[in-house]
C-alpha positions in Angstrom: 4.5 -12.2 -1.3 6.3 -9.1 -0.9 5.3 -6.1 -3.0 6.8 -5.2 -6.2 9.3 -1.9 -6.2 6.7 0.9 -6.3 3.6 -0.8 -5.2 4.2 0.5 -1.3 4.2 4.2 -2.3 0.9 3.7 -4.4 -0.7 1.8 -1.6 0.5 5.6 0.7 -1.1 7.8 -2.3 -4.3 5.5 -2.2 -4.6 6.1 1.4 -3.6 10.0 1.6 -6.4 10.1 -1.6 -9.1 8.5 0.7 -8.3 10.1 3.8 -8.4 13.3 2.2 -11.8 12.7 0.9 -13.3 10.9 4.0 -16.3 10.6 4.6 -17.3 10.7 0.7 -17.0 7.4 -1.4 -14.1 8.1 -4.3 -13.7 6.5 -7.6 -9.8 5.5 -8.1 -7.9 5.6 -11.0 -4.5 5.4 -12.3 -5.1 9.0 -13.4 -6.4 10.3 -10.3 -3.4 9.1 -8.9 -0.9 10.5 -11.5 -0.2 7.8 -13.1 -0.2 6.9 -16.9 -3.1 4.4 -18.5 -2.2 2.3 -20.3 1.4 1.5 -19.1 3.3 -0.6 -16.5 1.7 1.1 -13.7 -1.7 -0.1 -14.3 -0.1 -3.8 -12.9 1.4 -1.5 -9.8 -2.6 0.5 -9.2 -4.1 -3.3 -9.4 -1.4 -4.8 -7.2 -1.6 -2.1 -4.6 -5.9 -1.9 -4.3 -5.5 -6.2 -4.1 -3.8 -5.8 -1.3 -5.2 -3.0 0.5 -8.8 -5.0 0.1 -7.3 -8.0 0.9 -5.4 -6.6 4.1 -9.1 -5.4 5.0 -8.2 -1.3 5.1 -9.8 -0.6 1.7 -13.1 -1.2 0.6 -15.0 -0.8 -2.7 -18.2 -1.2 -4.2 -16.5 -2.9 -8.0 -13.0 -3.0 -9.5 -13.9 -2.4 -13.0 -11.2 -3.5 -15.7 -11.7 -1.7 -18.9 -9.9 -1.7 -22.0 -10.9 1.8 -23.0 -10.8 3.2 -19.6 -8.7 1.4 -17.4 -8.8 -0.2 -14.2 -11.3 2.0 -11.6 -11.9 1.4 -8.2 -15.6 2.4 -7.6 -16.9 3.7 -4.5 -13.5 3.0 -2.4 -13.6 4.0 1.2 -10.9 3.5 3.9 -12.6 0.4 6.4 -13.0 1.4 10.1 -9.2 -0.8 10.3 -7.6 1.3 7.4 -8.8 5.0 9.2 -7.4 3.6 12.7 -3.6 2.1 10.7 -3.4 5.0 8.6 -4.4 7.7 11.6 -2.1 10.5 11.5 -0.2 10.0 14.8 -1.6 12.3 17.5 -5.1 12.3 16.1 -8.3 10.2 17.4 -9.8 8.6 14.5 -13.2 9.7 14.4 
């Protein structure tokens, strides 16, 4: 199923959000990511953390769906497969 307009550069902020906090374990959120809650983009954040976990690059202790709080990704961590995709070219993934 292709990805709906916007999902792809969500899916790039996600990774640039846990790449720049690897090793440590980050809670994701629509906020964290600039992104308003409630509002469209909360399909877009859902969509784009489905398919990174399904894809096997992202993985996560809980997606939480809240009403009050959004959606939060809890303990999310770039999989050995995500670090070496995602490597900046010209760098050995560690």
């Amino acid at each position: 199923m292709p990805l709906r307009e916007g999902v792809a550069a969500l899916q790039n902020s996600i990774v640039s959000e846990l790449q720049r906090n690897w090793p440590a374990l980050v809670t994701l959120t629509p906020d964290l990511l600039g992104l308003e809650y409630p509002g469209e983009t909360t399909l877009d954040f859902l969509e784009a953390i489905r398919d990174l976990t399904d894809s096997g690059m992202v993985t996560c202790e809980a997606i939480i769906i809240s009403s009050n709080d959004g959606p939060r990704m809890v303990d999310a961590a770039l999989t050995a497969r995500g670090r070496a995709m995602f490597e900046p070219k010209g760098r050995a993934a560690a």
